[in-house]
C-alpha positions as CSV (number, residue, x, y, z in Angstrom):
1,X,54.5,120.9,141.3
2,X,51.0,122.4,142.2
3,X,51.5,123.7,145.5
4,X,50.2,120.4,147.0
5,X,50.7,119.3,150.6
6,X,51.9,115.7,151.2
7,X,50.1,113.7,154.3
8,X,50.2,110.6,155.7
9,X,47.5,108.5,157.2
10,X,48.1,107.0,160.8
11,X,50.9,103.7,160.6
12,X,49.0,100.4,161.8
13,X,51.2,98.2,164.7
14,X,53.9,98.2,166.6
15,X,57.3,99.5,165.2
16,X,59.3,96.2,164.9
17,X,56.6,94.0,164.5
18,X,55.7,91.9,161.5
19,X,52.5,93.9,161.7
20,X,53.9,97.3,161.3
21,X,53.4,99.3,158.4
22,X,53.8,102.6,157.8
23,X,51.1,105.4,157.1
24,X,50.3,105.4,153.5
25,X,51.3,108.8,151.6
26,X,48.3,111.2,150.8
27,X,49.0,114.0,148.0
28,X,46.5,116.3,148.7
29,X,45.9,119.2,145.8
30,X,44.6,122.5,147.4
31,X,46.6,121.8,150.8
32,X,49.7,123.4,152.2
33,X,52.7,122.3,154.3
34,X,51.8,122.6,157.9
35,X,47.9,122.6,157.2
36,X,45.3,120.5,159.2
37,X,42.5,119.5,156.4
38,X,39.8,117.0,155.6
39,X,40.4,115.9,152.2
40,X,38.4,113.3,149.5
41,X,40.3,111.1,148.1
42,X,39.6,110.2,144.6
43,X,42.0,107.4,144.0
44,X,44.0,104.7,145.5
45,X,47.0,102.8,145.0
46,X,49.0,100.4,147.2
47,X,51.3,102.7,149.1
48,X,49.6,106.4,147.9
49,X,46.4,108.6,147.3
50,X,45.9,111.4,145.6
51,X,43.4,113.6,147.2
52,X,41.4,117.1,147.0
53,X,41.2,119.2,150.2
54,X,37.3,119.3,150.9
55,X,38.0,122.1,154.2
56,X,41.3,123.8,155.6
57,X,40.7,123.6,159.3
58,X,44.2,125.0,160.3
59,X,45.5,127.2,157.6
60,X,49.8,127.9,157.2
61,X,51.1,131.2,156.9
62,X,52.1,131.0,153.7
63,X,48.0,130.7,152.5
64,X,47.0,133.3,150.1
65,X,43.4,134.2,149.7
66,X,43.1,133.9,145.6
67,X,42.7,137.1,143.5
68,X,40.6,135.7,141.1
69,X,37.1,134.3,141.4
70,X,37.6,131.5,139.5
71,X,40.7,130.4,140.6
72,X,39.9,126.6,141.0
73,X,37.7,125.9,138.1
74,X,39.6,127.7,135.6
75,X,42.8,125.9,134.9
76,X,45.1,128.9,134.6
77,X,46.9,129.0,137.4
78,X,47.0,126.7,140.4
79,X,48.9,128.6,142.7
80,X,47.2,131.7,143.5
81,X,47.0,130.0,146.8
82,X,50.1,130.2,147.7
83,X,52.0,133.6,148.9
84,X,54.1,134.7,145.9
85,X,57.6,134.4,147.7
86,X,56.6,130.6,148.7
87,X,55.6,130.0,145.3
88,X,59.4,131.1,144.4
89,X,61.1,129.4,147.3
90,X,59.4,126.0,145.8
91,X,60.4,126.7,142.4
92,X,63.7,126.9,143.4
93,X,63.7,123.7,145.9
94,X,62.2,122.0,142.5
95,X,65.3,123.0,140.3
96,X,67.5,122.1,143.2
97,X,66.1,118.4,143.6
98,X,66.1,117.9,139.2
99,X,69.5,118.6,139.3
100,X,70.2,116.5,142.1
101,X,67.8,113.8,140.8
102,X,68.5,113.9,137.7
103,X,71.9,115.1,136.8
104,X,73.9,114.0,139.7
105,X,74.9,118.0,140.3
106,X,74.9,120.1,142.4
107,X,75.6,124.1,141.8
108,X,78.1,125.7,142.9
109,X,76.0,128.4,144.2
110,X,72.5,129.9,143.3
111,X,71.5,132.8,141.5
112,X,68.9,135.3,143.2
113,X,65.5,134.4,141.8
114,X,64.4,136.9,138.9
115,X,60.5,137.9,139.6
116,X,58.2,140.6,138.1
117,X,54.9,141.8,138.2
118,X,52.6,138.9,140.1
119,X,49.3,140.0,138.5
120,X,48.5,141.5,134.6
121,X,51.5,139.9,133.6
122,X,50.4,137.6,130.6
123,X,51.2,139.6,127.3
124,X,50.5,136.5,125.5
125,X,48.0,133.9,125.8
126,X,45.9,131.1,123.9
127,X,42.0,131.8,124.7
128,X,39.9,128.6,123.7
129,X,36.5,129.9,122.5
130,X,32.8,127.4,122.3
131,X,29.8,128.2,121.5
132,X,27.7,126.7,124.6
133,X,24.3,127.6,124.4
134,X,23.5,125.8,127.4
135,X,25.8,128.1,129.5
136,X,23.8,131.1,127.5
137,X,26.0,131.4,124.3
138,X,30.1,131.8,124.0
139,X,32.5,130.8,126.0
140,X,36.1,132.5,126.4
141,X,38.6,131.5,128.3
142,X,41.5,129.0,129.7
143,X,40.4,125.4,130.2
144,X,38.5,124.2,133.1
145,X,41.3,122.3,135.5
146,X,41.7,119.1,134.3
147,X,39.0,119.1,131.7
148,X,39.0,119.9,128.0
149,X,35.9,122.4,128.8
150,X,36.1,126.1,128.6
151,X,36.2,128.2,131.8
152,X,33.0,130.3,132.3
153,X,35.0,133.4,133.3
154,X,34.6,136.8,132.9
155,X,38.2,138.8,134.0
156,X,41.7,137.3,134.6
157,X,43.9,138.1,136.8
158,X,46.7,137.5,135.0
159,X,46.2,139.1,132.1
160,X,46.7,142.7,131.4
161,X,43.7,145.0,132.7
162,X,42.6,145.6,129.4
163,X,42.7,142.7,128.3
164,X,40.5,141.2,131.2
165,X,38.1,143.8,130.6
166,X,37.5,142.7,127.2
167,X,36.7,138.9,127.6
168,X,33.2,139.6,128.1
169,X,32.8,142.2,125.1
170,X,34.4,139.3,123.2
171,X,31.8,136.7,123.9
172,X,29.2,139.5,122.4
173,X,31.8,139.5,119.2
174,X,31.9,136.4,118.6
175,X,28.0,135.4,119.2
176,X,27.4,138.3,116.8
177,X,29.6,136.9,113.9
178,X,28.2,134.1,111.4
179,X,31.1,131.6,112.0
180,X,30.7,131.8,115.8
181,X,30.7,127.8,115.8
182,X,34.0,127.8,113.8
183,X,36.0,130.0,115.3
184,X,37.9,127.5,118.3
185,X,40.6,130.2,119.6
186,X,41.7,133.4,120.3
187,X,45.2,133.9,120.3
188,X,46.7,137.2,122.5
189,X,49.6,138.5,121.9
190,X,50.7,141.8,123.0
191,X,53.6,144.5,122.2
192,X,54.7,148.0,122.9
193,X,51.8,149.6,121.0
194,X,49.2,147.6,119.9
195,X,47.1,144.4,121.1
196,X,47.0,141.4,118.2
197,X,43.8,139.2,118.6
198,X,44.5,136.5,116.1
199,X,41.3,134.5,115.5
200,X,41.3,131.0,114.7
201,X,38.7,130.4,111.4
202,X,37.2,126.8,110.0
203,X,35.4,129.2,107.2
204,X,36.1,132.1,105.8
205,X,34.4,135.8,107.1
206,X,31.2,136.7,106.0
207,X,31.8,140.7,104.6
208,X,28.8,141.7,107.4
209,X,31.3,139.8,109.7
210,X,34.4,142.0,108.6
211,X,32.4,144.7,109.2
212,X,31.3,144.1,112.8
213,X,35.3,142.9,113.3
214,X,36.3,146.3,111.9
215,X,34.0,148.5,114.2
216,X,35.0,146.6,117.6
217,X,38.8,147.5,117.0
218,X,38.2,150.7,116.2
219,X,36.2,150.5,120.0
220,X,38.7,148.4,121.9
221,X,41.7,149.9,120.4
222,X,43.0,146.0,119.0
223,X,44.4,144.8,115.7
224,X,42.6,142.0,114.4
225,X,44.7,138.6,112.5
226,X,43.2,135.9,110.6
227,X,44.6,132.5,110.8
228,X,42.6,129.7,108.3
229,X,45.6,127.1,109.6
230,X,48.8,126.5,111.0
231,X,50.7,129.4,112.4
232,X,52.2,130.3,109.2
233,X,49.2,131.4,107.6
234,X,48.1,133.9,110.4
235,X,47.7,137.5,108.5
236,X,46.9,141.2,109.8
237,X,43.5,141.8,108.8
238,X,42.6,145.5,110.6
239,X,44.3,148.0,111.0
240,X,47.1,146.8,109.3
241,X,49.2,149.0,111.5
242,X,50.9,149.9,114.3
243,X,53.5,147.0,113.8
244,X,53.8,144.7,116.0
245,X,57.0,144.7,118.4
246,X,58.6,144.3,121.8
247,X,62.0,146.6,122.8
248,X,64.8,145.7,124.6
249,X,66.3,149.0,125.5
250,X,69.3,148.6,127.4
251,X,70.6,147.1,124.1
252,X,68.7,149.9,121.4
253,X,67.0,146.5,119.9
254,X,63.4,147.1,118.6
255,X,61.7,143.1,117.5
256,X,58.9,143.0,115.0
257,X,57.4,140.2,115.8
258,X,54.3,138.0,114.7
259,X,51.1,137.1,117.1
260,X,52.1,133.4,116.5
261,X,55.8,133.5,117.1
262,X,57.3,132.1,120.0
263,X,57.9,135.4,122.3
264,X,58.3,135.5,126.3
265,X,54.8,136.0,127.7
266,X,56.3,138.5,130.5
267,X,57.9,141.4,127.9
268,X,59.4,142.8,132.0
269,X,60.7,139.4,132.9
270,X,62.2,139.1,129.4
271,X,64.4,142.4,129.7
272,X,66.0,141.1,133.3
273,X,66.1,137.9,131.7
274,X,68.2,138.8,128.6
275,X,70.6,141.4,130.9
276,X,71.4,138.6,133.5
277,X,72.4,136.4,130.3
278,X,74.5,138.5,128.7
279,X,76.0,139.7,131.9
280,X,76.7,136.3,133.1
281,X,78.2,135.2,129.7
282,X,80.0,138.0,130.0
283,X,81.2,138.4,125.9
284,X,84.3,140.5,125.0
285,X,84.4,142.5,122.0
286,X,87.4,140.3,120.2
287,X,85.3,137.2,121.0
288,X,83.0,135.0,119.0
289,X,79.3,133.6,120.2
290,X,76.6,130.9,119.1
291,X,73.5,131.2,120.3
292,X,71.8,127.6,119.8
293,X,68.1,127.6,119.2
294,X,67.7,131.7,119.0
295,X,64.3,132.1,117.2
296,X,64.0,135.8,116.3
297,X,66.9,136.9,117.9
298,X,65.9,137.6,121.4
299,X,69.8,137.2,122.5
300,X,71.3,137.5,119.4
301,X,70.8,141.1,118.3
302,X,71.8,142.2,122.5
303,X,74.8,139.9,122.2
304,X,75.6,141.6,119.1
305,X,76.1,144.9,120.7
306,X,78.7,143.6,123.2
307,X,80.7,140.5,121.0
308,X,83.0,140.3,118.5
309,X,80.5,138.4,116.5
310,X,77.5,136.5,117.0
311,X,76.1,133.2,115.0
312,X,72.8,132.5,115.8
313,X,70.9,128.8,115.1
314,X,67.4,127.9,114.5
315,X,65.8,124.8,113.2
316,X,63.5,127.1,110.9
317,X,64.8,128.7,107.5
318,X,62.0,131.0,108.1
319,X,63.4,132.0,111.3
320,X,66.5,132.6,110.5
321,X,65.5,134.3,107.2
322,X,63.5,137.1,109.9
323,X,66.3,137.4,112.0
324,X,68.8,138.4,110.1
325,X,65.8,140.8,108.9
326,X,65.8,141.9,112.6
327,X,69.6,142.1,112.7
328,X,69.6,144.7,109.7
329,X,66.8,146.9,110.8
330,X,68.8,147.3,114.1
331,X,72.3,147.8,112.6
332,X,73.7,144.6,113.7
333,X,74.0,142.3,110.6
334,X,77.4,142.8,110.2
335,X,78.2,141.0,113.3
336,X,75.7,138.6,113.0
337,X,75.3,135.6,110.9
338,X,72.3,132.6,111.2
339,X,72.4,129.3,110.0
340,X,69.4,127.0,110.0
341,X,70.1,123.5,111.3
342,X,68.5,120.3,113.2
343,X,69.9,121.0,116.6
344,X,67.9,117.7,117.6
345,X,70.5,115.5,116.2
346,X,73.4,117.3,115.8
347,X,76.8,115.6,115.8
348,X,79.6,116.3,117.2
349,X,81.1,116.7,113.3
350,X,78.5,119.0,113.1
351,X,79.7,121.2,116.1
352,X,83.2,121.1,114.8
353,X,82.6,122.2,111.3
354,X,80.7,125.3,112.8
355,X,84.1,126.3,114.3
356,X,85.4,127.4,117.7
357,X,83.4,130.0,120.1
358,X,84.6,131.7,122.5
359,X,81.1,131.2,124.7
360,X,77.7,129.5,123.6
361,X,74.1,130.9,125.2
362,X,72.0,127.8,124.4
363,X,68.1,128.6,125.0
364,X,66.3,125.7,123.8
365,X,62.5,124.4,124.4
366,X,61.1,122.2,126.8
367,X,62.9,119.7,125.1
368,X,66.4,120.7,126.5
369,X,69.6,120.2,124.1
370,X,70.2,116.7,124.3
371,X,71.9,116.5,121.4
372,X,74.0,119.5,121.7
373,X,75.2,118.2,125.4
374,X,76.0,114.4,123.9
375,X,78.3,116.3,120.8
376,X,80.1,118.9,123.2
377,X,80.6,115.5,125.3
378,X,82.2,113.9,123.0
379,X,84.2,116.7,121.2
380,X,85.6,117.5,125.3
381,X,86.3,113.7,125.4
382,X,88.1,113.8,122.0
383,X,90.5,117.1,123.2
384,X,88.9,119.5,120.9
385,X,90.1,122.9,121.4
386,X,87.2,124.5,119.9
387,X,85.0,124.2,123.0
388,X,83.4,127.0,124.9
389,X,85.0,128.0,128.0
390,X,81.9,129.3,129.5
391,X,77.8,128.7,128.7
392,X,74.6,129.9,130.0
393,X,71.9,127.8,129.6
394,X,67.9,129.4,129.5
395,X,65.9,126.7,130.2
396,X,61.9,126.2,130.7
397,X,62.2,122.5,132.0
398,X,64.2,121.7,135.4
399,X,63.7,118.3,134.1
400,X,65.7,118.9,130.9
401,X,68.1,121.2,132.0
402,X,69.4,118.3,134.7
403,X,69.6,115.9,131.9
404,X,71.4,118.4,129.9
405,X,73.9,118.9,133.3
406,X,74.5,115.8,134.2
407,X,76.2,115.4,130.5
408,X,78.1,118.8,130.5
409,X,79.6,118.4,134.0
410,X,80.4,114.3,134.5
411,X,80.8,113.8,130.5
412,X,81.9,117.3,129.4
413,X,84.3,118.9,132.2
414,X,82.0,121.8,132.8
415,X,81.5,123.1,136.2
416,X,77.9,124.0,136.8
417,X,79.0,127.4,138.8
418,X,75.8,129.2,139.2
419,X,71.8,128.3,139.1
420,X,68.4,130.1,139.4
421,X,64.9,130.1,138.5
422,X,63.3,132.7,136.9
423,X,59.5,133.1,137.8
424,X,58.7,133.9,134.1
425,X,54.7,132.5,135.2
426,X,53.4,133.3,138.8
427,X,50.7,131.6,140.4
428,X,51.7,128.5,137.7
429,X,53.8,125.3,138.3
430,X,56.2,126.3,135.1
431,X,59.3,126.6,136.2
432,X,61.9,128.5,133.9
433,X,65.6,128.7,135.2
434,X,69.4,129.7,133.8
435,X,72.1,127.9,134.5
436,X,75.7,128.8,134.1
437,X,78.7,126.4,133.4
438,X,82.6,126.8,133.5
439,X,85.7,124.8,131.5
440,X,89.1,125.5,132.9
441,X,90.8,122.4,130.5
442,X,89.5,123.3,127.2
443,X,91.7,120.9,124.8
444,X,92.9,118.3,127.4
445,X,91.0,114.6,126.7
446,X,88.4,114.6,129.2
447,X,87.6,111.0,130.8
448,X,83.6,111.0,132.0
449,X,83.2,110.6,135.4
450,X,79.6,109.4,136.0
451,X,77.2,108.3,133.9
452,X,74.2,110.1,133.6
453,X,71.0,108.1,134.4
454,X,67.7,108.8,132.7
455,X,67.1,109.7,129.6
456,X,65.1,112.6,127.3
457,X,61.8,111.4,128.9
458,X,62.8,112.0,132.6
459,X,60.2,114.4,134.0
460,X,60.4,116.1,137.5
461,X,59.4,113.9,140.8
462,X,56.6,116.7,141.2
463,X,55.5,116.0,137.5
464,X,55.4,112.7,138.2
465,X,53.6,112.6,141.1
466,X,50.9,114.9,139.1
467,X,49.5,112.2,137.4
468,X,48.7,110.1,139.7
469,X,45.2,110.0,140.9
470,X,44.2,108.9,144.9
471,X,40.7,107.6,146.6
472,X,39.2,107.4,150.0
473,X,38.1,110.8,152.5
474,X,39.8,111.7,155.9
475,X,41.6,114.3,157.5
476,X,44.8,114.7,158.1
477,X,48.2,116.8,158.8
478,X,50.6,117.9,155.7
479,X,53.9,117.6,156.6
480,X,55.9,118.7,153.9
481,X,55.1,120.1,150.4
482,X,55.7,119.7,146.6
């Protein structure tokens, strides 16, 4: 789902005839629904191309001129394109169809899209660095599209202002420093009072390299992190302070959080996000909540301010461990508890030993809960009483979450009542969403319905269509888009 335009080339013979057949389909990147283009194909298959648009010679109304200069080459974003409220409408049309697809549902109705800020907007962000000397020294940046290569770009659109405004002053850094060819990444990450650089390094810093680190975030106003290998080892190097953090304020909820956590890359986005949930599960204060896969506590500590009590689940002790750290610091721990499990291959013996809730918020990663959907399948199936009569679902893959769907409403006895997406990434093809599903016969045997089809693998049609490749030149009318 690149904001592609799909064509067709011209059908050969008469309708009805042995000799018909029909125009072959052309998926051509860079076009738009409606639009007239020439367009070079770059390979072919029996019944479809996939193609580049060389010239637009009739341009829709929903073309954008692109912000950025190197919006294109860099691989970014691939939608700048596209006007912003298109981009949404497609998003939406591309959850619709997974579901459809791919879960056999259909919701009852659909949420209003959530959407932010179109432009500064990434508060986190994986910068790939290479020393090129070719292209005049260091290199900073996304990847080229479609290539392992580093963009040759000097601002971003999408990134804070500040941030953009940096990128070249950080080339200069990291020429200056003695590991400059052993230092691959940059990672960005972004909170309410301080910018975290955390820098990726094969050998350790030189003390003339501390120094220079030291004197350009005193300049640039950033906080500096080491990382020698995985995540886990990244440390604060200078200043070791402010701390780093996000706030969720409706809720009084301040998160310390690490560079190389998993944190929303949109801290706006994230505070809608989090009120729509909790409004939408809706929690009483005699009630009881799990929150499946709930990292730091993102929901867990808000949900704690409106439940009875909350149990959040991570598949990291270390996790879990921090967030019920976070949970004391913001006076919530006594309605809040954590448990670390696999929720991979949970059971449906596992569910039940947890206990009954009132309402689950399951948030899981691109993944989906798989596992979590089969066990609450089965425990409906079975009559458990235990089951949750309501369950918003965060998702970041339509693909997933229709998977996930299919099981809760044909195997479960859910009612998928309400569906959105959230446009967590403009100008990108990542589609987030939230899903909301309804049981009205908690403790009655449920007998499935439908088999699902598919399986954890299933990927969206646009995915699928993305990697194909197509192959000859032309011109041509797009009809519809994907």
């Amino acid at each position: 789902m690149e904001a592609r335009g799909v064509g067709r080339t011209a059908p050969e013979g008469e309708p009805g005839t042995p000799e018909f057949k029909p125009g072959k389909v052309i998926f051509v990147e860079g076009a738009l629904p409606g639009e007239r283009v020439t367009y070079l194909s770059y390979r072919r298959k029996p019944k479809f191309e996939q193609a580049e648009t060389v010239s637009v010679l009739r341009s829709s109304s929903m073309r954008a001129k692109p912000q950025c200069p190197h919006f294109g080459k860099c691989g970014g974003c691939s939608m700048q394109h596209l006007e912003p409220r298109a981009q949404i409408a497609i998003k939406q049309r591309v959850l619709e169809d997974n579901l459809a697809r791919l879960g056999k549902v259909r919701a009852e109705a659909m949420l209003r899209p959530i959407q932010g800020p179109d432009w500064g907007y990434r508060f986190r962000a994986r910068l790939t660095v290479r020393y090129v000397p070719k292209k005049g020294g260091v290199l900073i940046g996304f990847h080229e599209r479609k290539s392992s290569y580093v963009a040759d770009m000097d601002s971003c659109e999408v990134l804070p202002r500040h941030v953009s405004d940096m990128l070249v002053p950080l080339r200069r850094l990291v020429e200056s420093l003695s590991i400059r060819e052993r230092l691959p990444q940059i990672e960005l990450a972004i909170g309410a009072d301080v910018t975290a650089l955390v820098l990726r390094i094969l050998e350790p810093l030189t003390p003339a390299d501390e120094d220079i680190l030291r004197a350009f975030a005193d300049a640039n106003r950033v906080q500096f992190w080491v990382q020698t290998k995985g995540p886990d080892t990244a440390v604060p190097f200078y200043p070791l302070e402010p701390e780093l953090h996000y706030t969720l304020p409706e809720y009084q909820i301040r998160m310390p959080f690490k560079p190389t956590d998993f944190t929303q890359v949109n801290h706006q986005i994230n505070r809608v996000l989090v009120h729509r949930a909790l409004r939408l599960l809706a929690p009483q204060s005699n009630e009881r909540v799990l929150d499946l896969f709930c990292g730091l506590g993102n929901f867990t500590l808000p949900l704690a301010r409106r439940a009875g009590t909350v149990m959040g689940i991570e598949g990291s002790t270390a996790l879990t461990e921090r967030a019920l750290a976070n949970a004391q610091r913001n006076g919530v721990a006594e309605r809040t508890e954590f448990a670390c499990r696999n929720l991979f291959d949970i059971t449906a013996d596992d569910m039940r030993a947890l206990g009954a809730f009132d309402r689950y918020l399951i948030d899981p990663p691109r993944e989906g809960a798989l596992a979590v959907s089969k066990a609450l399948a089965e425990l409906a199936q079975q009559g458990y009483e235990g089951l949750p009569k309501r369950i918003v679902y965060v998702s970041c893959s339509p693909a997933t979450l229709a998977r996930d769907a299919g099981l809760l409403v044909h195997e479960a006895g859910y009612r998928l009542t309400l569906a959105g997406v959230v446009n967590m990434f403009p100008h990108t093809s990542h589609v987030e969403s939230m899903a909301v599903f309804e049981h009205e016969s908690i403790g009655q045997p449920w007998v499935p319905r439908v088999r699902v089809s598919g399986d954890a693998t299933d990927e969206p049609a646009d995915e699928g269509v993305e990697a194909i490749a197509g192959a000859t030149d032309g011109e041509g009318v797009i009809h519809e888009g994907v």
